[in-house]
C-alpha positions as CSV (number, residue, x, y, z in Angstrom):
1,X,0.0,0.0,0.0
2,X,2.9,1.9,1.0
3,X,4.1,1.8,-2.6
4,X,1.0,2.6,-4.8
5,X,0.7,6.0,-2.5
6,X,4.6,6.8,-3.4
7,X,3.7,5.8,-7.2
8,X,0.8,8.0,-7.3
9,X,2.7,10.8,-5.9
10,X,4.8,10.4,-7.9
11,X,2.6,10.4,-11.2
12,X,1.1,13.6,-9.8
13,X,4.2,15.5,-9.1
14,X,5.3,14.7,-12.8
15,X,1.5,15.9,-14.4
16,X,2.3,19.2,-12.0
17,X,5.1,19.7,-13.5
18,X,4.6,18.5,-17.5
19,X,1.7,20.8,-17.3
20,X,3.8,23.9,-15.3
21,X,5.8,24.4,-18.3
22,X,3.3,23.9,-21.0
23,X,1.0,26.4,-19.0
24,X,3.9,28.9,-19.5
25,X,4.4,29.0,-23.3
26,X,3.7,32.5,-24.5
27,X,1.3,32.1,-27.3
28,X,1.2,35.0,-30.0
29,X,1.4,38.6,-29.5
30,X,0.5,39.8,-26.0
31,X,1.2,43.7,-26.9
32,X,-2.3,45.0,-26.9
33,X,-1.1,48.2,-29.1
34,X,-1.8,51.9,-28.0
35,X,-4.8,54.4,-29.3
36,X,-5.2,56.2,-32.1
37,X,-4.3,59.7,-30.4
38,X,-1.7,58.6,-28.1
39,X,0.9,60.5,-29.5
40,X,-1.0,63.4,-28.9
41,X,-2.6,62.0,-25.5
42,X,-1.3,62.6,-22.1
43,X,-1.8,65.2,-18.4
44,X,-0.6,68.4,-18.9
45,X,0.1,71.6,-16.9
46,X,-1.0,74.4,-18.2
47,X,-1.4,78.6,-18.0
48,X,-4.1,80.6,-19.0
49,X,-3.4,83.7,-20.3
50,X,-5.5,86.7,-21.7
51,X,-3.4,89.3,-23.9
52,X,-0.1,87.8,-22.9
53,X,-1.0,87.9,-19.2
54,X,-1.3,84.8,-16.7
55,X,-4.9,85.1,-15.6
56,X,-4.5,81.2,-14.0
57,X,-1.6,79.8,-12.8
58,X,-0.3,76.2,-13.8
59,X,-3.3,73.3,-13.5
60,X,-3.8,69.7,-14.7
61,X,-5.9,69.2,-18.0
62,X,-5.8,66.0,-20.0
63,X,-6.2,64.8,-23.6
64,X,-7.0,61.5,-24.5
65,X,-8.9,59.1,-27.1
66,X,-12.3,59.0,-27.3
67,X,-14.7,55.4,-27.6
68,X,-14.4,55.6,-31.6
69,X,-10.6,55.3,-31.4
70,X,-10.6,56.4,-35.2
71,X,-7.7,58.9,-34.8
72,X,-10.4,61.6,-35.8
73,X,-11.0,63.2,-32.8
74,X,-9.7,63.5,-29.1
75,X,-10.9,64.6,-25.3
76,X,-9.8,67.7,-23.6
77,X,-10.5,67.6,-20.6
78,X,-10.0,70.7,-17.8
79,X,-11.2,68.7,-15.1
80,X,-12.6,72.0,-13.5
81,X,-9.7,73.7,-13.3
82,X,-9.4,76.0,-16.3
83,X,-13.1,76.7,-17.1
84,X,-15.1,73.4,-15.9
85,X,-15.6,72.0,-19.9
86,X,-14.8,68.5,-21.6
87,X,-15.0,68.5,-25.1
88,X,-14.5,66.2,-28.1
89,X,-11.8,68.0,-30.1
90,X,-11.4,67.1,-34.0
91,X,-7.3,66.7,-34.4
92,X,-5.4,65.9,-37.5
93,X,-2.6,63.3,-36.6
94,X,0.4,64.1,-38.8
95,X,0.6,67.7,-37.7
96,X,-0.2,66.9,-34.0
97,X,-3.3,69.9,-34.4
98,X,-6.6,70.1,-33.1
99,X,-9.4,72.6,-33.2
100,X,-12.8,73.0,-33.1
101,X,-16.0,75.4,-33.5
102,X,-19.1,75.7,-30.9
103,X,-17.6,72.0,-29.1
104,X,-20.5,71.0,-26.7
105,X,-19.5,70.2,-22.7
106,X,-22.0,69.3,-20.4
107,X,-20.5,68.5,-17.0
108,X,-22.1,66.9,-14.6
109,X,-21.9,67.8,-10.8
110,X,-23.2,66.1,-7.8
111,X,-24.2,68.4,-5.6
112,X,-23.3,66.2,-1.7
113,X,-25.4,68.8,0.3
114,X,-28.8,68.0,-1.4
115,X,-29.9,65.0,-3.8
116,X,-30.1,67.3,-7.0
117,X,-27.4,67.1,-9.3
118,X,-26.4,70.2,-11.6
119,X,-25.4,70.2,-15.1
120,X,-23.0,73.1,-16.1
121,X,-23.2,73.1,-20.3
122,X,-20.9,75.8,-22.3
123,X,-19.9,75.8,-26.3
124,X,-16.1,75.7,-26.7
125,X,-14.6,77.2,-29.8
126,X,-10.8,76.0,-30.0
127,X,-8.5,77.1,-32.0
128,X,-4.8,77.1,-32.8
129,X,-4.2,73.8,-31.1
130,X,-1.0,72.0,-31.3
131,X,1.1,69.7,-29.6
132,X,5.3,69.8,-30.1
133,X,7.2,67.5,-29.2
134,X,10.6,67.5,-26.4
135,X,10.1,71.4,-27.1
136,X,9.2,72.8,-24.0
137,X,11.3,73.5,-20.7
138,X,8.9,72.7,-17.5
139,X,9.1,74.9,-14.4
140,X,11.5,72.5,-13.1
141,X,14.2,72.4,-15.7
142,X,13.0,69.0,-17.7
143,X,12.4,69.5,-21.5
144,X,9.0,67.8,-22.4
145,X,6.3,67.8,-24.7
146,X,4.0,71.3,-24.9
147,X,0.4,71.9,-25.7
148,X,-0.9,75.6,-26.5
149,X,-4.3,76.7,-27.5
150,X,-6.8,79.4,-28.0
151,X,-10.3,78.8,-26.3
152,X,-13.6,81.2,-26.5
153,X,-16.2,79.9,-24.3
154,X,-19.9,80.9,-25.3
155,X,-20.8,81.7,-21.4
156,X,-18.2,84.2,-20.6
157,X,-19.7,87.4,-19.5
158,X,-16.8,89.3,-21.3
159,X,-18.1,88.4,-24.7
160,X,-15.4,87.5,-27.5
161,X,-12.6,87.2,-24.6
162,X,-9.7,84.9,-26.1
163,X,-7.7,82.4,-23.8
164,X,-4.8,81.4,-24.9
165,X,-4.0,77.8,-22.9
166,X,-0.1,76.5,-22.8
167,X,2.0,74.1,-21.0
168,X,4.0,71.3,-20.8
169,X,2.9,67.6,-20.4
170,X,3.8,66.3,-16.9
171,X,6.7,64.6,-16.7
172,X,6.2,62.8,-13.0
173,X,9.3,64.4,-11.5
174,X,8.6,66.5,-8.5
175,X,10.3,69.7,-9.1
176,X,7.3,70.0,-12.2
177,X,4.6,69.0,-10.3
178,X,2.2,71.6,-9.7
């Protein structure tokens, strides 16, 4: 008896380990690719300015690809820091540009004092947009990736008021972080 538990041991150690090194063959191409818009994608810190002067300090906006992933169009995203809009931008790929008339955000707020929840909706017109690549010195000395636009937004009380948005993408070192 003692002997057919040592075989079957046995036996089962050697199917553990047959099938341990079959279950670790790589099979095909496991990179899953990028996005359409990733060379243009990515968290950036920017300024606002109005006729050449900072109106808004640096803060975190982000573009990225949008559902269709068809290289067509991208997000911009403020995150409430610039002017509260997210907007689907059309870009153009080979010259890293984007722009856009009357974009539509509607953001959605939940309000934690009362159980509404408030929408804030502006039109965006972007313009100008471009993104240049290890061009751009960040406030800590790194050279980076920059992104600059114009933006009119269709609530402003000071009608036809241009803001021109530019920074650097964020590089993860501390002396840029904002």
């Amino acid at each position: 008896m003692k002997k057919l538990k040592q075989n079957i041991t046995r036996l089962l150690a050697a199917v553990f380990v047959l099938t341990s090194f079959a279950s670790c063959d790589e099979v095909g191409d496991t990179d899953p690719g990028g996005t359409s818009t990733e060379s243009m994608a990515g968290d950036w810190y920017v300024q606002t300015l109005v006729d050449g002067k900072v109106v808004a300090d640096y803060a975190l906006i982000s573009t990225y690809n949008t559902a269709a992933n068809d290289g067509k169009e991208f997000w911009i995203d403020d995150h409430g820091h610039v002017w509260d809009f997210k907007v689907k931008t059309p870009v153009t790929i080979g010259t890293l540009s984007f722009a856009g008339n009357n974009l539509p955000s509607s953001i959605v707020h939940d309000v934690a004092s009362t159980p509404e929840i408030e929408t804030y909706d502006v039109n965006v017109t972007i313009t100008e947009g471009k993104i240049t690549k290890n061009d751009t010195k960040t406030s800590g000395g790194n050279t980076t990736d920059g992104i600059s636009f114009k933006a009119v937004f269709s609530d402003d009380t000071d009608a036809g008021t241009v803001y021109e948005i530019r920074g650097y993408k964020r590089t993860g070192f501390l002396e840029d972080e904002h």
